[in-house]
Chimera marker file (.cmm) of the C-alpha trace (Angstrom):
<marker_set name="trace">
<marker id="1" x="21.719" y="-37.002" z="14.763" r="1" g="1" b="0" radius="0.5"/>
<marker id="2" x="18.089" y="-38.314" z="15.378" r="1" g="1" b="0" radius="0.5"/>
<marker id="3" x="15.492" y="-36.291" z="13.582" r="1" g="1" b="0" radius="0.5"/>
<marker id="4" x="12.516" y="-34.052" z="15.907" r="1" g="1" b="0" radius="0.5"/>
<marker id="5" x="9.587" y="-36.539" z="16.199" r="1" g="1" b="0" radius="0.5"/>
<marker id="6" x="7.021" y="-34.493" z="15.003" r="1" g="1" b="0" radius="0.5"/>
<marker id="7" x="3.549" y="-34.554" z="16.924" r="1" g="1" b="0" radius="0.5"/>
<marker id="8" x="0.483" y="-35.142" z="15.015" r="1" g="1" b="0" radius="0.5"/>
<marker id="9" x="-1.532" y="-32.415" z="15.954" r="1" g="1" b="0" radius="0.5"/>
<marker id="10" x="-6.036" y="-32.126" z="15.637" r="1" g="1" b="0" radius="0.5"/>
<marker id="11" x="-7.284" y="-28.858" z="15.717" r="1" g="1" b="0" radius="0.5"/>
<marker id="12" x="-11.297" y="-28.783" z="16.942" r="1" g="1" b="0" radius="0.5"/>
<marker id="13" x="-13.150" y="-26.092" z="15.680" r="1" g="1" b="0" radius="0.5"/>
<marker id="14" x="-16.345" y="-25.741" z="17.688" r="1" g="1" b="0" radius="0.5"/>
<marker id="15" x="-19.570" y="-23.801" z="16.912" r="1" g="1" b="0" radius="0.5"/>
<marker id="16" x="-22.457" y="-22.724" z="14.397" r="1" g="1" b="0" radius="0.5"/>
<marker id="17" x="-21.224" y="-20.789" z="11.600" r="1" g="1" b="0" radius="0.5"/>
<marker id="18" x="-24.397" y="-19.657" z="11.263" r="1" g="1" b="0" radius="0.5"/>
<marker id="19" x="-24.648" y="-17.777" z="13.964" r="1" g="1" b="0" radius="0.5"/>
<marker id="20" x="-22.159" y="-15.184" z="13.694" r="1" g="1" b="0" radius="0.5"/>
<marker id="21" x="-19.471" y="-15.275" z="16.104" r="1" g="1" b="0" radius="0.5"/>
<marker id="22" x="-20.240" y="-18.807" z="16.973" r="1" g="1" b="0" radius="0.5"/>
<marker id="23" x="-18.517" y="-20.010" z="13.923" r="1" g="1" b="0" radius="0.5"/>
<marker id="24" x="-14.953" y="-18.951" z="15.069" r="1" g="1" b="0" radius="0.5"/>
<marker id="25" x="-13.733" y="-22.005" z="15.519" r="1" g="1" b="0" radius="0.5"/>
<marker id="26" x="-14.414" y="-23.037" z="11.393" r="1" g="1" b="0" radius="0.5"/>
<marker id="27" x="-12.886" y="-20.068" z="10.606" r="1" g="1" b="0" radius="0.5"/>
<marker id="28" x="-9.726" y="-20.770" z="12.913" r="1" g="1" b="0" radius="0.5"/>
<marker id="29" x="-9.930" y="-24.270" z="11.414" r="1" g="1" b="0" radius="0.5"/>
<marker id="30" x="-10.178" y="-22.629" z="7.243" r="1" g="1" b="0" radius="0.5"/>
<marker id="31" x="-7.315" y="-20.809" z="8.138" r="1" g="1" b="0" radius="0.5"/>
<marker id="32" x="-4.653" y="-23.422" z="9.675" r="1" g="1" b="0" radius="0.5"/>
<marker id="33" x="-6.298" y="-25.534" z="6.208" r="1" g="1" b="0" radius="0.5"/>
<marker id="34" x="-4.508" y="-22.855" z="4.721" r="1" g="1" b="0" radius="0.5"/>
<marker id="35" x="-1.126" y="-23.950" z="5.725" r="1" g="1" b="0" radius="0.5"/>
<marker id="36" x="-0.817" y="-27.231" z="4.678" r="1" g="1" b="0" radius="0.5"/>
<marker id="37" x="1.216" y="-28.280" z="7.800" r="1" g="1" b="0" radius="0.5"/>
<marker id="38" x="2.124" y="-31.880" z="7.877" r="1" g="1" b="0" radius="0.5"/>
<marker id="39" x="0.603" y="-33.726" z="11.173" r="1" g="1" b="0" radius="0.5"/>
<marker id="40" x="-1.840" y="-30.869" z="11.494" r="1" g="1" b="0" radius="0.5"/>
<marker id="41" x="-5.736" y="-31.865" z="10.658" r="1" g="1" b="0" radius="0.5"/>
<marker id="42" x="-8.952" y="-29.979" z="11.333" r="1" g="1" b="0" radius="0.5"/>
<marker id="43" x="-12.454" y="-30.861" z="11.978" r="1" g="1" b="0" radius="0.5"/>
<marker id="44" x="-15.382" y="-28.499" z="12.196" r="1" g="1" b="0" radius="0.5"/>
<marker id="45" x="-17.764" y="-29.828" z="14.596" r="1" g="1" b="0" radius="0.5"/>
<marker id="46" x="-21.054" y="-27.440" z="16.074" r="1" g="1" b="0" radius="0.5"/>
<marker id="47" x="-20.621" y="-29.140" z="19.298" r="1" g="1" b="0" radius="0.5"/>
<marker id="48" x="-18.256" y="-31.666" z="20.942" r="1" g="1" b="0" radius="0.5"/>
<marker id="49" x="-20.209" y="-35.366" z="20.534" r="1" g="1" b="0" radius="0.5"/>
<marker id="50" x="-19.100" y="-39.061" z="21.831" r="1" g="1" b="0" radius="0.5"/>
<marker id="51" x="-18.649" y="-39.659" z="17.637" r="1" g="1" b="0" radius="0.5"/>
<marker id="52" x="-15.174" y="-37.195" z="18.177" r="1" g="1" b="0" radius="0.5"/>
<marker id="53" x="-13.272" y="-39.693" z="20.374" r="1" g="1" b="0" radius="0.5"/>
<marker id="54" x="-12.466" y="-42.322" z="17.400" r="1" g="1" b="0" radius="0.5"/>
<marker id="55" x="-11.408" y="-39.486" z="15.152" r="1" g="1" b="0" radius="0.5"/>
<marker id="56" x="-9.315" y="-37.891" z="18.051" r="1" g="1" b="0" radius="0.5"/>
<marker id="57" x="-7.258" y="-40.750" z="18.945" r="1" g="1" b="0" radius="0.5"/>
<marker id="58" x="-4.713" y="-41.022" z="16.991" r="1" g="1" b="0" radius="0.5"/>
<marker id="59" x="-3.488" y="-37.465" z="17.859" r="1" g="1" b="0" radius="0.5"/>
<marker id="60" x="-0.560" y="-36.362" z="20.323" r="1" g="1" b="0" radius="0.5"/>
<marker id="61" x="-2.059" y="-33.023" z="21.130" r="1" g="1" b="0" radius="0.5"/>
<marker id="62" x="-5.838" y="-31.989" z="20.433" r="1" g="1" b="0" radius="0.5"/>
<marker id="63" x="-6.613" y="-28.092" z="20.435" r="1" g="1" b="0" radius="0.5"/>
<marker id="64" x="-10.607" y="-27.100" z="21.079" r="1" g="1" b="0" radius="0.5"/>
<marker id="65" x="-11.288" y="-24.333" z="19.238" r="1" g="1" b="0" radius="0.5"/>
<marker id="66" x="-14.337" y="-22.516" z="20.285" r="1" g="1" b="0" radius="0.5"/>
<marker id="67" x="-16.116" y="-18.732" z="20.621" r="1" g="1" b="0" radius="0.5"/>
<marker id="68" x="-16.077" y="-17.224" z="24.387" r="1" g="1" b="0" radius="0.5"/>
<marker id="69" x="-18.586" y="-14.419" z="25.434" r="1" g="1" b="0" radius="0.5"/>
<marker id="70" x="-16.296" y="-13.639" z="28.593" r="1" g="1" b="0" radius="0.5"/>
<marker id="71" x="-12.667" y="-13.391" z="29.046" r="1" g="1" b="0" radius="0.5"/>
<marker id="72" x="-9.745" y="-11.849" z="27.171" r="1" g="1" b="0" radius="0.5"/>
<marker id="73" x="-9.975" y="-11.598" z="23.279" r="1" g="1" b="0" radius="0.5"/>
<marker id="74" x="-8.227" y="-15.262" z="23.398" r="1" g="1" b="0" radius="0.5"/>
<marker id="75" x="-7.155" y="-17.735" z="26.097" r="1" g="1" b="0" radius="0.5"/>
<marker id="76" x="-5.322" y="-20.693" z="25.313" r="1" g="1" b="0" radius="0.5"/>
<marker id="77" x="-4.393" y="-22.990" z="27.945" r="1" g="1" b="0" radius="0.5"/>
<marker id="78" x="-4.202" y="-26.854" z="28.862" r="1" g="1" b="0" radius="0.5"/>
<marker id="79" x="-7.619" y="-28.321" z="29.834" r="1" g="1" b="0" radius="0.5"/>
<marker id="80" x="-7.385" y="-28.766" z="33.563" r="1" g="1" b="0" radius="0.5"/>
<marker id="81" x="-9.266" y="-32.545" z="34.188" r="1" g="1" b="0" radius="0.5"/>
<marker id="82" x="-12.436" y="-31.443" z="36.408" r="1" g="1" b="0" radius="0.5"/>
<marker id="83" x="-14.886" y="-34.065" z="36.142" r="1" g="1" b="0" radius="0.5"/>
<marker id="84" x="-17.586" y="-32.198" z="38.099" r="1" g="1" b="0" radius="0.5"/>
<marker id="85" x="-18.172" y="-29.566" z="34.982" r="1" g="1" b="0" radius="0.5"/>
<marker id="86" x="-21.787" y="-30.113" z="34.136" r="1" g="1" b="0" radius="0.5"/>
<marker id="87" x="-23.807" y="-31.925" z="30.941" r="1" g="1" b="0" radius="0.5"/>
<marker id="88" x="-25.852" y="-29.179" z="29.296" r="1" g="1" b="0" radius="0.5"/>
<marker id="89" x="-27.487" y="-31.647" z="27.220" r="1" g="1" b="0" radius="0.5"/>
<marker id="90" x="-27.862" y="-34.928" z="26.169" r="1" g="1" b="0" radius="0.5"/>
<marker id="91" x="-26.921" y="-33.793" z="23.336" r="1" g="1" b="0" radius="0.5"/>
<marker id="92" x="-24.075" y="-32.001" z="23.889" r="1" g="1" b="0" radius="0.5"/>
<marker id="93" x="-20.534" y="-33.102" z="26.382" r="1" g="1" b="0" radius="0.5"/>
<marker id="94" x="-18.019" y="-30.766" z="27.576" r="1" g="1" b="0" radius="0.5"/>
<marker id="95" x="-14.200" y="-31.008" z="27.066" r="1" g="1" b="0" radius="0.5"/>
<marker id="96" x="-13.755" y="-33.146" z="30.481" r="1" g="1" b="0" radius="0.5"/>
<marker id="97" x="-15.842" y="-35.860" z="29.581" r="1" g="1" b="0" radius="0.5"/>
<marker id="98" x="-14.981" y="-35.897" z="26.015" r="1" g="1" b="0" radius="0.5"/>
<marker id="99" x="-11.374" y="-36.780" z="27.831" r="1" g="1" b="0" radius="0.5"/>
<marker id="100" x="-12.781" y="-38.743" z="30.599" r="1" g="1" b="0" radius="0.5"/>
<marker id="101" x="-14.548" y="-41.222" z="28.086" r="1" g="1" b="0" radius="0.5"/>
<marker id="102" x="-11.829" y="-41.591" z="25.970" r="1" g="1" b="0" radius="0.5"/>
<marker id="103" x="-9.512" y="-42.847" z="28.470" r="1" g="1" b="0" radius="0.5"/>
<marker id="104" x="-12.432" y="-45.171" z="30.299" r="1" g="1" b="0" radius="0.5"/>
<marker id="105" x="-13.165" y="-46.558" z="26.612" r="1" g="1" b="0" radius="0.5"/>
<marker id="106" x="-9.884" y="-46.786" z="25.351" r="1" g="1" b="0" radius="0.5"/>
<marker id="107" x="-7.522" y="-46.341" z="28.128" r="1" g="1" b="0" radius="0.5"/>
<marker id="108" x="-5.774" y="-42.878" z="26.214" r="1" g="1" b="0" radius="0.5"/>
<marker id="109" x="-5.309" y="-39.914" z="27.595" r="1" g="1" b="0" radius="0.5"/>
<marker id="110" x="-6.225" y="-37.131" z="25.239" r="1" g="1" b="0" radius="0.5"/>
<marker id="111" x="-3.654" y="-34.299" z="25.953" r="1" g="1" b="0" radius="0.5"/>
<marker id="112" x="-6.464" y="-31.271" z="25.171" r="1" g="1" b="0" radius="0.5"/>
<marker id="113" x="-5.744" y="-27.110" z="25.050" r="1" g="1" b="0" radius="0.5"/>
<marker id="114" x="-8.394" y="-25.193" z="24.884" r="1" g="1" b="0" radius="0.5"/>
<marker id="115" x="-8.475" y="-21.684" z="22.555" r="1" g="1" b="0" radius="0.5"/>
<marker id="116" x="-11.307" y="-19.696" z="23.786" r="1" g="1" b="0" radius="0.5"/>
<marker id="117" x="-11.747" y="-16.677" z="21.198" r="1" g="1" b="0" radius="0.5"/>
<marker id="118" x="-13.706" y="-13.899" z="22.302" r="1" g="1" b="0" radius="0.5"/>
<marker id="119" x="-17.087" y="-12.909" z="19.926" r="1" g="1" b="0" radius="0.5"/>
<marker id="120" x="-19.599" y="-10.140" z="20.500" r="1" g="1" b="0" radius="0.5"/>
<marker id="121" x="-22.432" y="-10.991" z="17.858" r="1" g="1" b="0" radius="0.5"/>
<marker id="122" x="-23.654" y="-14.482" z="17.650" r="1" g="1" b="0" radius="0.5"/>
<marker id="123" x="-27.478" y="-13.457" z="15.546" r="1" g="1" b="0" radius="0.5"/>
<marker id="124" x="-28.577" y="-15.409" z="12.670" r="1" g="1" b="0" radius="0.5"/>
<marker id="125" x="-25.444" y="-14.539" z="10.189" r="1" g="1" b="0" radius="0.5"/>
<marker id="126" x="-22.474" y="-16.911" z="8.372" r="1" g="1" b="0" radius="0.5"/>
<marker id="127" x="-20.308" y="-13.625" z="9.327" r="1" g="1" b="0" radius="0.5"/>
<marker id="128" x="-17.677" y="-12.966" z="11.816" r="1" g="1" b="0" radius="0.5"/>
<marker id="129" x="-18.072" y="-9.648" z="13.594" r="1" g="1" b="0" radius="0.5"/>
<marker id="130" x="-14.860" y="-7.575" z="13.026" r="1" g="1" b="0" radius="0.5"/>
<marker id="131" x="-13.548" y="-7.993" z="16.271" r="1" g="1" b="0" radius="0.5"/>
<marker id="132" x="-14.129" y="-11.877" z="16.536" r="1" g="1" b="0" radius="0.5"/>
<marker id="133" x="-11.739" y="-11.744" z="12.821" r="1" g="1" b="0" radius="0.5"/>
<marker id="134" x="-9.165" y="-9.811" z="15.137" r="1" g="1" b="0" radius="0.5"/>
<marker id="135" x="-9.175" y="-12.090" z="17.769" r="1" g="1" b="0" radius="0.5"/>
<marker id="136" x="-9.467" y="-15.433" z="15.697" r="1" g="1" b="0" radius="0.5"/>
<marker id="137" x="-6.471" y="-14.451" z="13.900" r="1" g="1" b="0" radius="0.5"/>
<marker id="138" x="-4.753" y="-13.729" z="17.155" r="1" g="1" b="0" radius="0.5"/>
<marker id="139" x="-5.553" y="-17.143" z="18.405" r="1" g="1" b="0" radius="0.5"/>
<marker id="140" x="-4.740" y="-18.853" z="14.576" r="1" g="1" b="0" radius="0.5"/>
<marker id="141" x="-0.800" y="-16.841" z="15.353" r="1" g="1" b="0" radius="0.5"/>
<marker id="142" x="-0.555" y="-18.560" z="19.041" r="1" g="1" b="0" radius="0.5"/>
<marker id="143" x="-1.429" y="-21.878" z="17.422" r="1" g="1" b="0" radius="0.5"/>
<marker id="144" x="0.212" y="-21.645" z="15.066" r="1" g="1" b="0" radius="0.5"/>
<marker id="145" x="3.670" y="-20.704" z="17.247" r="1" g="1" b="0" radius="0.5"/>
<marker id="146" x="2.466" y="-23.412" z="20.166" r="1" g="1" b="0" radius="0.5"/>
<marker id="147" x="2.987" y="-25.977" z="17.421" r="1" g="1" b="0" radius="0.5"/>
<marker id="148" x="6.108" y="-24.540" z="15.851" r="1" g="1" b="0" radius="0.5"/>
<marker id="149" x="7.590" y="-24.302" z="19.293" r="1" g="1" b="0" radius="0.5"/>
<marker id="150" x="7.161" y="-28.506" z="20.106" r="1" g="1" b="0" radius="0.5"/>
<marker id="151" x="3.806" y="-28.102" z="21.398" r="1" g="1" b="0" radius="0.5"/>
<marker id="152" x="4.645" y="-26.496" z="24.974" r="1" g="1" b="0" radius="0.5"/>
<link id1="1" id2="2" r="1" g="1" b="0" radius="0.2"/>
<link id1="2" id2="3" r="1" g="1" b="0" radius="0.2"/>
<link id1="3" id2="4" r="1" g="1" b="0" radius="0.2"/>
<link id1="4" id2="5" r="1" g="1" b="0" radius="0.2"/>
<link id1="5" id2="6" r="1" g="1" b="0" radius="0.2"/>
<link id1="6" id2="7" r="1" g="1" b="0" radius="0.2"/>
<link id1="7" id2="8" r="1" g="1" b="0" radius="0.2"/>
<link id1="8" id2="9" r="1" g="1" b="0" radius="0.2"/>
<link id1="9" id2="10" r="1" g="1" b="0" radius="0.2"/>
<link id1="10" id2="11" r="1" g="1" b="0" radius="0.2"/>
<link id1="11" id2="12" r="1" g="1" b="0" radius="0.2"/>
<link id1="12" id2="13" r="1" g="1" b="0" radius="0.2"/>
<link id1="13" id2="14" r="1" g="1" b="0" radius="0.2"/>
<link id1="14" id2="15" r="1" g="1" b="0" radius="0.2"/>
<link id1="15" id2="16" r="1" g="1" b="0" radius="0.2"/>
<link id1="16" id2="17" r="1" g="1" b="0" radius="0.2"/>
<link id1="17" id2="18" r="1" g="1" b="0" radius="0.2"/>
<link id1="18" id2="19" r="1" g="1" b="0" radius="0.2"/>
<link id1="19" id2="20" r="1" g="1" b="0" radius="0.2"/>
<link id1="20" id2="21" r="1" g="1" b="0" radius="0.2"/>
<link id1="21" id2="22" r="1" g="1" b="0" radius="0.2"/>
<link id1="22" id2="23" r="1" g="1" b="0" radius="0.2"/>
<link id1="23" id2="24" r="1" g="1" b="0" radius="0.2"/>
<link id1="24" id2="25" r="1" g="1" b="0" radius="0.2"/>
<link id1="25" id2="26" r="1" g="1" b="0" radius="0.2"/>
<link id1="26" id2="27" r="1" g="1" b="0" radius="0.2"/>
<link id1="27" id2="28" r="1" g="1" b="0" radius="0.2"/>
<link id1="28" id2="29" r="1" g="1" b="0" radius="0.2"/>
<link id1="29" id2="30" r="1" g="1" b="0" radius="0.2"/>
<link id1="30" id2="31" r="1" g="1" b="0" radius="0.2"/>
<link id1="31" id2="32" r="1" g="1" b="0" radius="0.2"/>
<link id1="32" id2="33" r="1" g="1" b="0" radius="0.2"/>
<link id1="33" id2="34" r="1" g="1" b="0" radius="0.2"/>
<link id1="34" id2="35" r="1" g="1" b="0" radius="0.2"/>
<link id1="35" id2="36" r="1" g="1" b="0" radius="0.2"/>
<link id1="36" id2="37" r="1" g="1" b="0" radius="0.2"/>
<link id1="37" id2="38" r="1" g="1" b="0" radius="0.2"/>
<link id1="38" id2="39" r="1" g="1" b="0" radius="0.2"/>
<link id1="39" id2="40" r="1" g="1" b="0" radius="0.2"/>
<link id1="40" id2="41" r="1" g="1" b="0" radius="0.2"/>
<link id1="41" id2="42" r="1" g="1" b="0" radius="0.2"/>
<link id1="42" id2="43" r="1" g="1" b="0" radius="0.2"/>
<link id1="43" id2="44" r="1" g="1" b="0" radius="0.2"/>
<link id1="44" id2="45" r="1" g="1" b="0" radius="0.2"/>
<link id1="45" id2="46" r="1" g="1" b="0" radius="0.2"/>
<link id1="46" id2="47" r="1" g="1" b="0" radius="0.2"/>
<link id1="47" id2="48" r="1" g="1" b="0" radius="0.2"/>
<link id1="48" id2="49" r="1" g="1" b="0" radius="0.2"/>
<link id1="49" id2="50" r="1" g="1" b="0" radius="0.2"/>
<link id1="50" id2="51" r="1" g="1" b="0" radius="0.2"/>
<link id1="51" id2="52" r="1" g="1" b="0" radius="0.2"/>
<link id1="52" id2="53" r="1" g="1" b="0" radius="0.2"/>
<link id1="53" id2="54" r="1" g="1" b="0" radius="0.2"/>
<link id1="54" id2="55" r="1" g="1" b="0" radius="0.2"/>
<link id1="55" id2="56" r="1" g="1" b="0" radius="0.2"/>
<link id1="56" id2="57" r="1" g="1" b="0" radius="0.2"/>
<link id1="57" id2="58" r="1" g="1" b="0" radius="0.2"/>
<link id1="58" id2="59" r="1" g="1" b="0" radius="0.2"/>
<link id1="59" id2="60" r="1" g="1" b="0" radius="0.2"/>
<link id1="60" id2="61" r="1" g="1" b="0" radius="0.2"/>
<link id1="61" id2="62" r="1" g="1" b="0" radius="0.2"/>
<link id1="62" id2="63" r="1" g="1" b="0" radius="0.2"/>
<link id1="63" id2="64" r="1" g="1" b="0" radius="0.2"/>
<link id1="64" id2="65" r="1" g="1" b="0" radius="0.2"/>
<link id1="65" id2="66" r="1" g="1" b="0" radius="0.2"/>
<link id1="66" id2="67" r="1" g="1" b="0" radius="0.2"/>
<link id1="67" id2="68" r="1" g="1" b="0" radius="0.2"/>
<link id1="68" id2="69" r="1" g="1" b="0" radius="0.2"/>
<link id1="69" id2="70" r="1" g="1" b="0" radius="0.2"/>
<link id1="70" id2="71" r="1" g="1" b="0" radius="0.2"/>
<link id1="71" id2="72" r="1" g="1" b="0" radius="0.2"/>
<link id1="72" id2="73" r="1" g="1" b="0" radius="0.2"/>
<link id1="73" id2="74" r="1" g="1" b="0" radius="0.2"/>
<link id1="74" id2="75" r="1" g="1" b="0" radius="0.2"/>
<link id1="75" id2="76" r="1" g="1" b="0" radius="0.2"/>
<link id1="76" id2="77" r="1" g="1" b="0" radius="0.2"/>
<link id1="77" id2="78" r="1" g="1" b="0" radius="0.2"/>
<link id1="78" id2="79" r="1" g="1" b="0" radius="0.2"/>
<link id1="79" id2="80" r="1" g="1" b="0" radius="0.2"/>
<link id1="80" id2="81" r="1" g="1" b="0" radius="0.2"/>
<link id1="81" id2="82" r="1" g="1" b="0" radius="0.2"/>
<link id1="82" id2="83" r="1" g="1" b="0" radius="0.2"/>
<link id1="83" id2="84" r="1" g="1" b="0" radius="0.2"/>
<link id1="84" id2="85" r="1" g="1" b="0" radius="0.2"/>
<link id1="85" id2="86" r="1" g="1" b="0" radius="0.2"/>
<link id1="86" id2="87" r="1" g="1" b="0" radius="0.2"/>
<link id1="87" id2="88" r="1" g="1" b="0" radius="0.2"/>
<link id1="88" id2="89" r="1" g="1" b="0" radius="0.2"/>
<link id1="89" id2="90" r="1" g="1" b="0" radius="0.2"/>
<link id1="90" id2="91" r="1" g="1" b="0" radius="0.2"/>
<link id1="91" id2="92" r="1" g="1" b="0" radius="0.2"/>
<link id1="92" id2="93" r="1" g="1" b="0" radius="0.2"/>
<link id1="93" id2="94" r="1" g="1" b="0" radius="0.2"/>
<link id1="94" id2="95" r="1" g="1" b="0" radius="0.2"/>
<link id1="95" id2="96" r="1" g="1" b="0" radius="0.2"/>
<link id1="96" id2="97" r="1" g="1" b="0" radius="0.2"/>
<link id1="97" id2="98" r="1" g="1" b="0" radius="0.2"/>
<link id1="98" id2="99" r="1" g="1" b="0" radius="0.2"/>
<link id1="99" id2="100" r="1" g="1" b="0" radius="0.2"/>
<link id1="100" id2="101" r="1" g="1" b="0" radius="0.2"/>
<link id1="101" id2="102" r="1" g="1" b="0" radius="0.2"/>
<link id1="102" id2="103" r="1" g="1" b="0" radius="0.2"/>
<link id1="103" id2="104" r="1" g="1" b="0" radius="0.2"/>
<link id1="104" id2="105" r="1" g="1" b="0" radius="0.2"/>
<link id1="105" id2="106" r="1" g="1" b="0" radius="0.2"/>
<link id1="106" id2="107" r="1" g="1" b="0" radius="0.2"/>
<link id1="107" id2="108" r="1" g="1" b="0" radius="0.2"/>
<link id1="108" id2="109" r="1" g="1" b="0" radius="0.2"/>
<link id1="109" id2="110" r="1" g="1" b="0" radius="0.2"/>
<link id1="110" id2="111" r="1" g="1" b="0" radius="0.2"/>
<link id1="111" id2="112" r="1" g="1" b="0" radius="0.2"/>
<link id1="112" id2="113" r="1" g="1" b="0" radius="0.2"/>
<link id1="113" id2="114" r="1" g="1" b="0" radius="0.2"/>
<link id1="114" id2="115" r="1" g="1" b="0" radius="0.2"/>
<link id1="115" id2="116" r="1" g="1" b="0" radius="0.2"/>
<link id1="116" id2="117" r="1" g="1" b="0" radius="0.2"/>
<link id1="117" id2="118" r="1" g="1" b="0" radius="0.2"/>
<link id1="118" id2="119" r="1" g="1" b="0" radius="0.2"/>
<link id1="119" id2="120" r="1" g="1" b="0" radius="0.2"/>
<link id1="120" id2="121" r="1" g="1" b="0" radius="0.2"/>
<link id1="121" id2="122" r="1" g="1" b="0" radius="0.2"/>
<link id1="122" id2="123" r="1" g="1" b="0" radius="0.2"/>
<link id1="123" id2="124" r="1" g="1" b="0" radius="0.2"/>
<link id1="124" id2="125" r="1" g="1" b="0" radius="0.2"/>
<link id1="125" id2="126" r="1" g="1" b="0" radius="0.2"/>
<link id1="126" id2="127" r="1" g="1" b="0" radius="0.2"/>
<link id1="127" id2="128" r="1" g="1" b="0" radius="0.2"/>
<link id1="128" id2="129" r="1" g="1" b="0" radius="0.2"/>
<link id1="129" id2="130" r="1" g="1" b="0" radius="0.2"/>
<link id1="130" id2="131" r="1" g="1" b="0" radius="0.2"/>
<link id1="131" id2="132" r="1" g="1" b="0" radius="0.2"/>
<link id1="132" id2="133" r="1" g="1" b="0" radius="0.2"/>
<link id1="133" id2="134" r="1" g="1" b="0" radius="0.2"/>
<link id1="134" id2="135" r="1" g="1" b="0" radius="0.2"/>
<link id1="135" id2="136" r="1" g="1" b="0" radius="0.2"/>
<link id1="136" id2="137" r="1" g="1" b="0" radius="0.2"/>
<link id1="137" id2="138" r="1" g="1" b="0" radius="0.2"/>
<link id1="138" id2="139" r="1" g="1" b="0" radius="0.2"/>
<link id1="139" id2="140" r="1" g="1" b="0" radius="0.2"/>
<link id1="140" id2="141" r="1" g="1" b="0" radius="0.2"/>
<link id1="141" id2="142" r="1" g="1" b="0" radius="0.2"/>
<link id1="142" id2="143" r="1" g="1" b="0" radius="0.2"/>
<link id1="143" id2="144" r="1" g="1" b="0" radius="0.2"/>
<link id1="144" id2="145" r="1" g="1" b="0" radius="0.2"/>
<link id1="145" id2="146" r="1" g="1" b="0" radius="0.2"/>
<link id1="146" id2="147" r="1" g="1" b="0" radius="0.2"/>
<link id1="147" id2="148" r="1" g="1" b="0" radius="0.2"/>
<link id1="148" id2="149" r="1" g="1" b="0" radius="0.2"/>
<link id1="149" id2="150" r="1" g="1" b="0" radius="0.2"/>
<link id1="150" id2="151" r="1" g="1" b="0" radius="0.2"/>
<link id1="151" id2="152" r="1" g="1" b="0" radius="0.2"/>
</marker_set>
């Protein structure tokens, strides 16, 4: 019988840890660390950049892990392509064209989910609020089963 090809797996997490909440996604990243899963890596990153792409390539699935100030405590779901999603920045890309470069520069299509975690307090601070702890560790449980499961 032919062994489960495993998928190799990078988990994103976005935001300042110094600014409370913000830092969810380090703290989602710390944790999955924790496991030691083989084809799982992190990266901490305080905003997506152009200098992601090489790093993200050799990945089958890519999860962007980042605070919310709307929505439900977490919301995980596949990253719809939507090209018209504005540039805040020059500095700073969204999820869309993070994808969109990646496949004009190196013809790959970056499967993405996105794990939006709900925060309340993002003040000067390198600490979670209790809530954002609740709902990061809600989010690290549906990664963590989203990969166990095959990644669907």
């Amino acid at each position: 019988m032919a062994k489960k090809k495993e998928h190799k797996i990078g988990v994103v997490g976005i935001g300042n840890t110094l600014r409370g909440d913000d830092g969810i996604g380090a703290y989602i990243c710390l944790q999955i660390d924790g496991w030691n899963m083989e084809g799982v890596t992190t990266f901490v990153t305080q905003q997506l950049h152009t200098g992601l792409i090489d790093d993200l390539l050799p990945f089958d699935f890519i999860i962007l892990a980042d605070a919310a100030v709307t929505g439900g405590p977490v919301v995980f779901y596949p990253l719809k392509k939507d090209e018209s999603q504005p540039v805040s920045s020059s500095h700073h890309i969204n999820a869309n064209l993070l994808v969109s470069l990646a496949q004009r520069l190196h013809g790959k299509e970056l499967p993405v989910m996105i794990c939006a975690v709900k925060g309340e307090n993002f003040d000067m601070g390198n600490q979670l609020s209790p809530s954002a702890v609740t709902n990061a560790n809600r989010a690290i449980n549906i990664i963590r089963y989203w990969i166990e499961s095959g990644c669907h």
